[in-house]
MARBA-959211 format. One record per residue: residue number from 1; residue in three letters; x, y, z of N, C-alpha, C, O in turn. Coordinates in Angstrom, 3 decimals, decimal comma, padded with zeros to 6 digits. Example, Ala and Ser with C-alpha at 12.3 -4.5 7.8 and 13.67 -1.06 7.14 Angstrom:
+-----+------+----------+----------+----------+----------+----------+----------+----------+----------+----------+----------+----------+----------+
! seq ! type !     n_c1 !     n_c2 !     n_c3 !    ca_c1 !    ca_c2 !    ca_c3 !     c_c1 !     c_c2 !     c_c3 !     o_c1 !     o_c2 !     o_c3 !
+-----+------+----------+----------+----------+----------+----------+----------+----------+----------+----------+----------+----------+----------+
!   1 !  ala !  013,190 ! -005,690 !  007,800 !  012,300 ! -004,500 !  007,800 !  013,200 ! -003,300 !  007,800 !  014,236 ! -003,319 !  008,465 !
!   2 !  ser !  012,850 ! -002,250 !  007,080 !  013,670 ! -001,060 !  007,140 !  012,900 !  000,030 !  007,870 !  013,409 !  001,138 !  008,039 !
+-----+------+----------+----------+----------+----------+----------+----------+----------+----------+----------+----------+----------+----------+
//
This chain:
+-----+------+----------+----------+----------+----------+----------+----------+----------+----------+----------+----------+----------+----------+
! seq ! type !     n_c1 !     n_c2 !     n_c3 !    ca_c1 !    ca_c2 !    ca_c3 !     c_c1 !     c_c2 !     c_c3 !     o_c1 !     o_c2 !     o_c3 !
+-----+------+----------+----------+----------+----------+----------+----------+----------+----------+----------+----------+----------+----------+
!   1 !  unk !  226,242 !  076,538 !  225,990 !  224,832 !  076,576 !  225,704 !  224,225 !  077,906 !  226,152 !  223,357 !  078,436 !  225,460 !
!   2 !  unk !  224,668 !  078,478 !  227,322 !  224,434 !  080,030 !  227,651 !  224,555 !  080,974 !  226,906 !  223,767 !  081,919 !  226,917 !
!   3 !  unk !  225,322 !  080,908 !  226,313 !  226,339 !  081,682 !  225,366 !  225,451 !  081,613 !  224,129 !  225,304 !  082,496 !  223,284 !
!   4 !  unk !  224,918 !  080,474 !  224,170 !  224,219 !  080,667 !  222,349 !  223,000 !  081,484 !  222,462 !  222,592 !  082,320 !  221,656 !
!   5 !  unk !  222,283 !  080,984 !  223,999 !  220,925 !  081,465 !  224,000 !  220,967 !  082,864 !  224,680 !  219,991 !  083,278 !  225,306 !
!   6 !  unk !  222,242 !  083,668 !  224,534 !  222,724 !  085,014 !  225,071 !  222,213 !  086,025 !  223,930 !  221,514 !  087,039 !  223,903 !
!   7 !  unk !  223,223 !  084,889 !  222,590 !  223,152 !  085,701 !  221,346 !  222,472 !  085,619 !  220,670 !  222,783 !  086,265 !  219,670 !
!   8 !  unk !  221,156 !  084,909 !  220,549 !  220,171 !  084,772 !  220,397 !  219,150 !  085,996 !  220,443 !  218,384 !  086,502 !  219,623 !
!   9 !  unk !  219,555 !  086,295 !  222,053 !  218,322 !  087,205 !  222,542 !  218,667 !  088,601 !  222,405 !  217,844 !  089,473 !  222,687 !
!  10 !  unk !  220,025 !  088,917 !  221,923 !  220,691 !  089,947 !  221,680 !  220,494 !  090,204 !  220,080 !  220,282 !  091,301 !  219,562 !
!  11 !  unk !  220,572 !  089,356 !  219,630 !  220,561 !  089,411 !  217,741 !  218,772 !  089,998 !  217,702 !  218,439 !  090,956 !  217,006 !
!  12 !  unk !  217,919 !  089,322 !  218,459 !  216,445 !  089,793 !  217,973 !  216,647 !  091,397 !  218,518 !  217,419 !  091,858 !  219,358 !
!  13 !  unk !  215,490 !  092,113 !  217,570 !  215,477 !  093,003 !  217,855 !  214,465 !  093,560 !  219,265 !  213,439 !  092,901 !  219,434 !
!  14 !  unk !  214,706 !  094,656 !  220,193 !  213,016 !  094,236 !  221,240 !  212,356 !  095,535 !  220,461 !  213,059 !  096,499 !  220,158 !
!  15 !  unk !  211,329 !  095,493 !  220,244 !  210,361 !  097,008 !  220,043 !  209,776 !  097,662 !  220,937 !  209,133 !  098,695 !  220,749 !
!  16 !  unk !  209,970 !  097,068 !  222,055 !  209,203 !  097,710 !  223,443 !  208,031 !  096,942 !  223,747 !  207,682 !  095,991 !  223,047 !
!  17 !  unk !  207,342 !  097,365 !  224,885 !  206,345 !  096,937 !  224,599 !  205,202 !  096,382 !  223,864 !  205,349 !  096,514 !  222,649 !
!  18 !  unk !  204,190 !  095,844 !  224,184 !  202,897 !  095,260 !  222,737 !  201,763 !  095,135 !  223,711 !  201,742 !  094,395 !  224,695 !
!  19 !  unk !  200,723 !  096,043 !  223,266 !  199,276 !  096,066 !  223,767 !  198,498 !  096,636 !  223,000 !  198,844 !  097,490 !  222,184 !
!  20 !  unk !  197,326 !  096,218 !  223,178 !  196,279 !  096,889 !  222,189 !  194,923 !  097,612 !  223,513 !  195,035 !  097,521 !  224,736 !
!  21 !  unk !  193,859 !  098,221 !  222,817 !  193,207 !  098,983 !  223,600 !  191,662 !  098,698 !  222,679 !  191,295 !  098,370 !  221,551 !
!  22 !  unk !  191,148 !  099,040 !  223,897 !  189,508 !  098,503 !  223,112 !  188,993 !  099,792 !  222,185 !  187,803 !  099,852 !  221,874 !
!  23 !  unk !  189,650 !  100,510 !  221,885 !  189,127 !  101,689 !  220,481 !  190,253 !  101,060 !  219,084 !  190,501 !  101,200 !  217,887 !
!  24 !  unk !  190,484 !  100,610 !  219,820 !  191,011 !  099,363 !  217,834 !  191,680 !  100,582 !  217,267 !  191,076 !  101,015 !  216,286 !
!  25 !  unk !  192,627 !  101,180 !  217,562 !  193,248 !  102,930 !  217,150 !  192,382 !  103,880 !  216,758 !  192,972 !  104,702 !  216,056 !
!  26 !  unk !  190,807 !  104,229 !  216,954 !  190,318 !  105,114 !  217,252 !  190,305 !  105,906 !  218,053 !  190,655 !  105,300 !  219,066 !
!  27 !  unk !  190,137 !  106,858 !  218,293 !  190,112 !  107,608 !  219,658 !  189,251 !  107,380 !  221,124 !  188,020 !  107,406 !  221,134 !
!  28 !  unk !  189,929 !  107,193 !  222,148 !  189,335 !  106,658 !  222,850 !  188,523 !  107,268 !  223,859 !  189,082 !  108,026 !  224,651 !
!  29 !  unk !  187,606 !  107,112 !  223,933 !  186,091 !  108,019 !  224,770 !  185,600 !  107,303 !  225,624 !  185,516 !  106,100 !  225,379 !
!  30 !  unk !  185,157 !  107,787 !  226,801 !  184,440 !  107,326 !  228,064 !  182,914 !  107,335 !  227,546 !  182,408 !  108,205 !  226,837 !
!  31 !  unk !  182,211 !  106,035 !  228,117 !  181,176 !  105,940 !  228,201 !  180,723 !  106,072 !  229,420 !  181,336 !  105,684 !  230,415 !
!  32 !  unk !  179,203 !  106,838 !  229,434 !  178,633 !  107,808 !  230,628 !  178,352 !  106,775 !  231,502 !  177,983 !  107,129 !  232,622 !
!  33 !  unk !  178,469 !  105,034 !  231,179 !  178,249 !  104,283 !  232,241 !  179,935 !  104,173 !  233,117 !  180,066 !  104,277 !  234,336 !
!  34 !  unk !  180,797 !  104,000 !  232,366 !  181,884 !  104,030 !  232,918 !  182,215 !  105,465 !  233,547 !  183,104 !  105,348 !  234,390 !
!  35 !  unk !  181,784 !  106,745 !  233,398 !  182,093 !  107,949 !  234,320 !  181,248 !  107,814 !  235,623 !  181,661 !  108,283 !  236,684 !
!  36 !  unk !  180,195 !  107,238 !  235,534 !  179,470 !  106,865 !  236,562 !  179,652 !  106,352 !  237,368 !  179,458 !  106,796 !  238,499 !
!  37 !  unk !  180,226 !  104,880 !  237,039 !  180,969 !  104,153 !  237,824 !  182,618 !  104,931 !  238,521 !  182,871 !  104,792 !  239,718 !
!  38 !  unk !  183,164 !  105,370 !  237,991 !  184,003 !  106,020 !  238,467 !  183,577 !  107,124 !  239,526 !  184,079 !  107,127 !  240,650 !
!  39 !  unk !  182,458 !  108,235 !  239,055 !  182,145 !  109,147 !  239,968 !  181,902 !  108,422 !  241,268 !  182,324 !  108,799 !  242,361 !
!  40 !  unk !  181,063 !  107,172 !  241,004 !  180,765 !  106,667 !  242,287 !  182,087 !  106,140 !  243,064 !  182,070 !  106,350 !  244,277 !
!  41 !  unk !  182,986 !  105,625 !  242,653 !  184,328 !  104,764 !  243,071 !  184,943 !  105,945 !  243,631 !  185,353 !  105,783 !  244,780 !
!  42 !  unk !  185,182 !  107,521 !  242,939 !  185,793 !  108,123 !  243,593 !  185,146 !  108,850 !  244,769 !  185,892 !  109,488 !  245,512 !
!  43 !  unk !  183,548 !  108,814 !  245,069 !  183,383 !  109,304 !  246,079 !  183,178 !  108,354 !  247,308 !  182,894 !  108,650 !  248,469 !
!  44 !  unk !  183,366 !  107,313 !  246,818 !  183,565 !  106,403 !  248,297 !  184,980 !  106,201 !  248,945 !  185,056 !  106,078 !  250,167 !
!  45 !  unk !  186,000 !  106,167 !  248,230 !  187,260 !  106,348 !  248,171 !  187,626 !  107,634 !  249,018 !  188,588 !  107,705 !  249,783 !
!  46 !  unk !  186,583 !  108,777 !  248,726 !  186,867 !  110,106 !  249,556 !  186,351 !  110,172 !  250,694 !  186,820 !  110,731 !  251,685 !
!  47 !  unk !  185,016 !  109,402 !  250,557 !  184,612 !  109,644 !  251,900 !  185,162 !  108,740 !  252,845 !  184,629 !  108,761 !  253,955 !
!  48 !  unk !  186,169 !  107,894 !  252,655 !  187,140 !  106,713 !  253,328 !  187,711 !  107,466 !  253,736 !  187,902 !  107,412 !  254,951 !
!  49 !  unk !  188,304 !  108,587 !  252,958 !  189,925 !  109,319 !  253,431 !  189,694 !  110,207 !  254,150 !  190,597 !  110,805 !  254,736 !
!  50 !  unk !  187,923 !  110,625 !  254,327 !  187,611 !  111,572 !  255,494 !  188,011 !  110,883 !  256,727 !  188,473 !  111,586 !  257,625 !
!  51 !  unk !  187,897 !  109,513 !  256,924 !  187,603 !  108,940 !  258,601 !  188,684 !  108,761 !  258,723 !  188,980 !  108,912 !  259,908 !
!  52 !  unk !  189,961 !  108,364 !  257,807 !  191,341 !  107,692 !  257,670 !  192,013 !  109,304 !  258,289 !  192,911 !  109,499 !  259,108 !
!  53 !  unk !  191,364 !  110,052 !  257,700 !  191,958 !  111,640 !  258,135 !  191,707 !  112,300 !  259,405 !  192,392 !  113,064 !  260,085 !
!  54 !  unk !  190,663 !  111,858 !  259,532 !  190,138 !  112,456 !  260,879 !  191,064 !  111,512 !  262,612 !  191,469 !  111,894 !  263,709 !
!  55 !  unk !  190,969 !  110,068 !  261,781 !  191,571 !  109,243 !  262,685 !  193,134 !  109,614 !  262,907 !  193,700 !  109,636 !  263,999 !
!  56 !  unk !  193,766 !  109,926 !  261,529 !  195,206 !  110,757 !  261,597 !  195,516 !  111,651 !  262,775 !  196,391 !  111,625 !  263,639 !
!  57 !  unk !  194,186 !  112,694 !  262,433 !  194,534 !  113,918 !  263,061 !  194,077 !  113,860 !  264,568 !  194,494 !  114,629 !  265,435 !
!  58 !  unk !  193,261 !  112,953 !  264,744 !  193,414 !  112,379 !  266,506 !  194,903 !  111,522 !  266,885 !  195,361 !  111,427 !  268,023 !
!  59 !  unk !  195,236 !  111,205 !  266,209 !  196,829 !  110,522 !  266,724 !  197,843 !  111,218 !  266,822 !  198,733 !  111,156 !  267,671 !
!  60 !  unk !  197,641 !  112,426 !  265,277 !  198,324 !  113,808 !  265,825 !  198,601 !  114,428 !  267,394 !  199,449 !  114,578 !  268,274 !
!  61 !  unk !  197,502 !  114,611 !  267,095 !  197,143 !  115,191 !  268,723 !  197,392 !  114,697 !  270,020 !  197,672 !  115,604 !  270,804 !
!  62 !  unk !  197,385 !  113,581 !  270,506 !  198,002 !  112,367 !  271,169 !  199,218 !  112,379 !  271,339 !  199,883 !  112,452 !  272,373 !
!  63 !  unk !  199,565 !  112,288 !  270,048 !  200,971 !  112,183 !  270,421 !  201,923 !  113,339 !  271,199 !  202,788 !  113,327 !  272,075 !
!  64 !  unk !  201,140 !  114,507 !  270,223 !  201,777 !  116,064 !  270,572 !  201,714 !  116,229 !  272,053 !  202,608 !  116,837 !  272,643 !
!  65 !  unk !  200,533 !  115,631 !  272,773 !  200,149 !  115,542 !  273,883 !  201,034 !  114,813 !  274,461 !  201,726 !  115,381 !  275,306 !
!  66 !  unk !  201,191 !  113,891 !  274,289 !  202,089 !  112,511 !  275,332 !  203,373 !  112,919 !  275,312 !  204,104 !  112,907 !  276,302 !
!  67 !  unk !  203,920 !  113,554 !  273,417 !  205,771 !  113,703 !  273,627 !  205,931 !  115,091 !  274,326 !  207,051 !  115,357 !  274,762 !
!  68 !  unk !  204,684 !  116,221 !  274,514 !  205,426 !  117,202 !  275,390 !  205,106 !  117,014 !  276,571 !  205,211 !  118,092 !  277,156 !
!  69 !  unk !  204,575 !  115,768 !  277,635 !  204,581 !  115,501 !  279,094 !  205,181 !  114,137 !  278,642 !  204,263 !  113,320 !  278,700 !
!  70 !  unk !  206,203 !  113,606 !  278,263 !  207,119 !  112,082 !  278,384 !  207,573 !  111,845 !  279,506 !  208,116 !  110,742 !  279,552 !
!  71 !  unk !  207,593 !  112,588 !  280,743 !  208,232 !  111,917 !  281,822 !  207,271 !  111,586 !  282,430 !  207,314 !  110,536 !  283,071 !
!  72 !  unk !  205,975 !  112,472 !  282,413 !  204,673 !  112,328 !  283,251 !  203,837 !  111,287 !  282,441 !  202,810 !  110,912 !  283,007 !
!  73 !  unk !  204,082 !  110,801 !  281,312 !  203,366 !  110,078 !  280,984 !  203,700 !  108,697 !  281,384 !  202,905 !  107,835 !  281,759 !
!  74 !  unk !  204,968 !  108,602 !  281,256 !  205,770 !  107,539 !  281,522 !  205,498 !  106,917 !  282,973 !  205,294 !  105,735 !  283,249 !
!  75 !  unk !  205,547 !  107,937 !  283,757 !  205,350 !  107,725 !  285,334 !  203,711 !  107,352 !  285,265 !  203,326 !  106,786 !  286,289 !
!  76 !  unk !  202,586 !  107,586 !  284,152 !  201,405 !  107,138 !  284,563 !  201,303 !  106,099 !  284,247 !  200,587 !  105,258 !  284,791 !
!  77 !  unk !  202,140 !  105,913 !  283,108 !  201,995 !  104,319 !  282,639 !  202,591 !  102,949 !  283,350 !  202,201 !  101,791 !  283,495 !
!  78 !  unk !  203,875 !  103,808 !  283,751 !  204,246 !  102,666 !  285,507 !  203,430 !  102,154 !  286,411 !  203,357 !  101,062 !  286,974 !
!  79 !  unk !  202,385 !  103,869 !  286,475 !  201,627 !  103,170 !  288,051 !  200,385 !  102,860 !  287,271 !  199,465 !  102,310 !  287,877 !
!  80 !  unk !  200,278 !  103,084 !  286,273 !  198,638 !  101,882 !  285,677 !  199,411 !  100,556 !  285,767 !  198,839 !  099,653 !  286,377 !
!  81 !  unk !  200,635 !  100,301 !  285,246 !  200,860 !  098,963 !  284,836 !  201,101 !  098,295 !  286,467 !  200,503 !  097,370 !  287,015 !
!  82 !  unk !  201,957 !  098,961 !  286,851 !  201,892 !  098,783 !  288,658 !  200,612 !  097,976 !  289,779 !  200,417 !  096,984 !  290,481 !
!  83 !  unk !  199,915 !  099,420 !  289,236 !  198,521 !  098,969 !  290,352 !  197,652 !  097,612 !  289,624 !  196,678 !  097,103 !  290,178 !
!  84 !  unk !  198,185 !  097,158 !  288,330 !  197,232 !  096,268 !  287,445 !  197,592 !  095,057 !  288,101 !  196,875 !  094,187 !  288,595 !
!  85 !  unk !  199,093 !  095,174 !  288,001 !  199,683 !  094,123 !  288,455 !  199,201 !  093,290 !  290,221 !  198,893 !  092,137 !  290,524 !
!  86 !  unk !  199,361 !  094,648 !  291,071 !  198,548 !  094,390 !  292,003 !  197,599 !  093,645 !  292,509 !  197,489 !  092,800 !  293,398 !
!  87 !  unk !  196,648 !  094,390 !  291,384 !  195,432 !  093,648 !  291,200 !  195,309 !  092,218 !  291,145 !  194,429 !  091,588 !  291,733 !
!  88 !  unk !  195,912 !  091,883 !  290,665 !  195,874 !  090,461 !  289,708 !  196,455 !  089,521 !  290,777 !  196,619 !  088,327 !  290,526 !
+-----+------+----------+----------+----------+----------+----------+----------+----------+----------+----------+----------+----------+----------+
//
């Protein structure tokens, strides 16, 4: 029964894909409400990737900071976790 519904799907031909588009095969043009909407979508999107960037480039920095003192950092993070413990 595999076998039939193998050759089946092999005998049809495929054409690729099938979609249609809302210019019905005319040429297709932006309307100034849809650039609008976009101008707006892409400048909120940018001004996201300012804070996403800025937040990057503080972790940059951090890190560059922490991996060239790793032994001294290490030793501060002992005696924070140390004296916390203390505490408690």
């Amino acid at each position: 029964m595999l076998a039939s519904a193998t050759d089946s799907i092999a005998s049809s031909q495929y054409t690729g894909p099938s979609w249609s588009t809302s210019s019905y095969g005319d040429a297709a043009t932006s309307q100034p409400m849809e650039l609008a909407a976009l101008g707006e979508h892409l400048s909120l999107c940018q001004g996201s990737n300012k804070r996403w960037s800025a937040l990057r480039h503080l972790g940059a920095k951090l890190h560059g900071f922490a991996a060239s003192r790793f032994v001294t950092t290490l030793a501060v993070a002992a005696l924070l976790i140390g004296a916390t413990l203390l505490v408690l």
